[in-house]
C-alpha positions in Angstrom: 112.6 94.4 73.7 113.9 97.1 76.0 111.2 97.3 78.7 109.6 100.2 81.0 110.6 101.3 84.7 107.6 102.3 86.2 106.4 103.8 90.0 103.3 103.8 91.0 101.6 106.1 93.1 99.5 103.2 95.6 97.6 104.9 97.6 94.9 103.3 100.0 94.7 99.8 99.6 91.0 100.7 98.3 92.5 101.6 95.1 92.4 98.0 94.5 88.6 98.0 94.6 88.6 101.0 91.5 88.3 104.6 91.6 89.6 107.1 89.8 93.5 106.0 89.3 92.2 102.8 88.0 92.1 103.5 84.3 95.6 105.1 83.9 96.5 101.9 85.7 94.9 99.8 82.9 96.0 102.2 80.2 99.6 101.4 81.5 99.1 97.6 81.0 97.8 97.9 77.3 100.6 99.7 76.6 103.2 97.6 78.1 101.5 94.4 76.7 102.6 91.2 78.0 106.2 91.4 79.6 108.4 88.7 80.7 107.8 89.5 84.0 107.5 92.1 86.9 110.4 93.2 89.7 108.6 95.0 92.1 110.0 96.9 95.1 107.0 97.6 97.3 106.8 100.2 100.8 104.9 97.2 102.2 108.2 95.0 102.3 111.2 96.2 104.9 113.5 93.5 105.9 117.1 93.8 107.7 119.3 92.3 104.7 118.2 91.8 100.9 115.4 89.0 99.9 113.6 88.6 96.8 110.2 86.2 96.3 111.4 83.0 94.7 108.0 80.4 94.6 105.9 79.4 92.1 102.5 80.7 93.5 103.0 83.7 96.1 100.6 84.6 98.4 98.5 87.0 97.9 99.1 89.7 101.7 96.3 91.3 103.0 98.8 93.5 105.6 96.3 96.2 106.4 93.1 96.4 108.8 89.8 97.8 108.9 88.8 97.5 105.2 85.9 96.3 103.7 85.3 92.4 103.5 85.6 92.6 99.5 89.2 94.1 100.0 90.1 91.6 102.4 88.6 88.6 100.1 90.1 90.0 96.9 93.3 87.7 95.5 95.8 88.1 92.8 96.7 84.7 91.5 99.7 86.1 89.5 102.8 83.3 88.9 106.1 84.0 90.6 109.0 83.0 88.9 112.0 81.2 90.3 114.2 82.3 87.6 113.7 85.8 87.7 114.1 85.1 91.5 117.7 83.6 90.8 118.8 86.2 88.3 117.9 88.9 90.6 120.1 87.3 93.5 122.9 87.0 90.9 122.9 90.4 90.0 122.3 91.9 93.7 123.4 89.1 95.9 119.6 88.9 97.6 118.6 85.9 99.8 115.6 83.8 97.9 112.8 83.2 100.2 109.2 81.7 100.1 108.3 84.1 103.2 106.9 86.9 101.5 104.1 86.9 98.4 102.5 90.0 96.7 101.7 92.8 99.7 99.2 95.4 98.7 101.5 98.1 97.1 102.0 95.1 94.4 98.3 93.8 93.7 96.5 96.7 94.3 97.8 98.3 91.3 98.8 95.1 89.5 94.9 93.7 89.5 94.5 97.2 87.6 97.7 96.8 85.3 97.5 92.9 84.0 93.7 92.2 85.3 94.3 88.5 84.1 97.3 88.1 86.5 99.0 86.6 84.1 102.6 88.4 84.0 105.2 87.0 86.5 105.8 88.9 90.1 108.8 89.0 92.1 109.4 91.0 94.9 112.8 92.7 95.7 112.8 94.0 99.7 113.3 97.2 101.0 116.9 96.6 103.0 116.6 99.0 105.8 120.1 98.9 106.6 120.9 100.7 103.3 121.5 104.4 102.6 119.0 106.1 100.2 122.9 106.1 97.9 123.5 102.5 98.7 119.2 101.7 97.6 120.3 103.8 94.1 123.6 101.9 93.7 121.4 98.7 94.1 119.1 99.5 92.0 121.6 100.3 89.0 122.5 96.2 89.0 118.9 95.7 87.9 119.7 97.5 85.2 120.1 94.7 82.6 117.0 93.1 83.2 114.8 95.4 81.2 116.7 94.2 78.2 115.7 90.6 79.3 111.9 91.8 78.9 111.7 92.6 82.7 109.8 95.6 83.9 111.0 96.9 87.0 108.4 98.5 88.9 108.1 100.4 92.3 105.3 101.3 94.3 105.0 104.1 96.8 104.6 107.8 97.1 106.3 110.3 96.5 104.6 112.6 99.1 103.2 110.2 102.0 102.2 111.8 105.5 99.2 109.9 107.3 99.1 112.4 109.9 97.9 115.3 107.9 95.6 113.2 105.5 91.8 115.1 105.1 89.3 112.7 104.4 86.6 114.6 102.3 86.6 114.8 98.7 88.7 116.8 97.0 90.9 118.2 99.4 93.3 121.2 98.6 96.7 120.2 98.5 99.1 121.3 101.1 101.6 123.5 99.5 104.4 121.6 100.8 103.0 118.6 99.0 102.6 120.2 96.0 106.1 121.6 96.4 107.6 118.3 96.8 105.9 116.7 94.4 106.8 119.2 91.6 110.4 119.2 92.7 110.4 115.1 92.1 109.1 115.6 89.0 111.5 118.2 88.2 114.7 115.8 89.0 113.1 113.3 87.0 112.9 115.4 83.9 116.0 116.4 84.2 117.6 113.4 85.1 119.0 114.4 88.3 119.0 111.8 90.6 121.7 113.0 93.5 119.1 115.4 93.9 116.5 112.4 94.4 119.2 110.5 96.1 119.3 114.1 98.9 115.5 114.4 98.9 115.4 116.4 101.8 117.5 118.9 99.9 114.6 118.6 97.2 112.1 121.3 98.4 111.1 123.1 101.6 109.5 121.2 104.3 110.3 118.2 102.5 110.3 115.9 105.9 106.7 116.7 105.8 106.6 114.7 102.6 108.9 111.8 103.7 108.4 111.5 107.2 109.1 108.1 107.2 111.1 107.0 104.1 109.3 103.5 103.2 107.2 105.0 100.3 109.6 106.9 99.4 112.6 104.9 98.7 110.9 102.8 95.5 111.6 105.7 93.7 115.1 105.3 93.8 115.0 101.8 92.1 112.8 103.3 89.3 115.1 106.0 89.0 118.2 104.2 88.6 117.1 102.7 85.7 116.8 106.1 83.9 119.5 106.4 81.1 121.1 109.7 80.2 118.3 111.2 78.2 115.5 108.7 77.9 112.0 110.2 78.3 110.0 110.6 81.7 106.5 111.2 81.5 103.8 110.8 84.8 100.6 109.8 85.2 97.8 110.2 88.1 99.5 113.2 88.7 97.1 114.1 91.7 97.7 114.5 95.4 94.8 112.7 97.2 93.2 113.9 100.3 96.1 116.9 100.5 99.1 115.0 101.6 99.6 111.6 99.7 101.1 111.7 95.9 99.5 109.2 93.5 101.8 110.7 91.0 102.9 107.3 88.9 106.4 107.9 86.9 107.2 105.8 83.5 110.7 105.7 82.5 110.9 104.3 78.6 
């Protein structure tokens, strides 16, 4: 069974605890049933080459501060799997490692997705010495796993600027973040992803979206995996606290 591409719109690391992204989260994972496995490429993992998670039992990273004890105690046991591991090295010629686990763009939404943590995770690095073309052209040799019952995942933002964030309830959107975030959406739909490949051509102001490009750059992987014509449809489709997109994208 030809399986989903999916990015998810992380978020705080709260999100892990519930709220109101939660339930499309779960909705996601009944709908996907029980895949073969998981490939996610998280913002939370930058290395200087290509690595991908390759034991039995990964860790489960707590790499943030200042939470609430519950966050920090919370674990997801999920299996790893050191096939999947080798067959992603195959196909992109990534270094297997036992020096990463599951960081929190992973668990947080997958404690939502498969709640029994019982679907194998690997995690594919972010490879900072890569282009945002050469991330695409990576991500297009994943391509055959989602015939192999794969789901390849990434987890980000689309819009992601810390600096601006408002802290109360319900905060208006910026309009450059809504601007962004439409035009995203818009190259999705379309299925135009040099435009998504140029993001700063995307919109106006659309550095102050993508400052930095970490949470960005997951949406490449998910993106490559969109053939010519095959639907796009989005989910927690809000921006949260005006400036960071929890806007979740299903390819399939």
């Amino acid at each position: 069974m030809r399986q989903l591409a999916v990015f998810f719109g992380h978020g705080s690391p709260m999100n892990a605890l519930g709220g109101p992204f939660a339930a499309a989260w779960r909705d996601l994972g009944q709908a996907i049933g029980t895949p073969q496995g998981v490939l996610m490429v998280s913002a939370h993992w930058e290395t200087r080459g290509l690595g991908v998670t390759a034991q039995e039992h990964p860790e489960t990273i707590h790499d943030f501060g200042g939470f609430p004890p519950a966050l920090h105690a919370m674990q997801y046991p999920a299996p790893g799997s050191p096939a999947l591991a080798a067959r992603v090295s195959d196909l992109t010629g990534a270094v297997q490692t036992q020096q990463w686990g599951l960081d929190h763009g992973t668990w947080s939404v997958l404690h939502h997705v498969w709640p029994d943590a019982d679907v194998p995770v690997v995690q594919l690095s972010l490879n900072r010495e890569l282009t945002a073309r050469q991330h695409y052209d990576l991500a297009r040799a994943l391509r055959p796993l989602r015939n192999e019952g794969i789901v390849i995942a990434g987890s980000g933002d689309f819009v992601h600027n810390l600096r601006t964030w408002k802290r109360e309830d319900g905060a208006e959107p910026y309009a450059w973040a809504s601007s962004f975030n439409t035009a995203v959406k818009a190259a999705l739909e379309r299925g135009d992803h040099d435009a998504l490949i140029d993001w700063v051509g995307l919109a106006e102001d659309a550095q102050l979206s993508v400052p930095t490009d970490e949470h960005y750059l997951p949406l490449l992987y998910v993106a490559a995996q969109q053939a010519p014509g095959e639907p796009v449809s989005f989910f927690n489709d809000v921006i949260d606290g005006g400036s960071i997109s929890m806007t979740g994208v299903r390819i399939g």
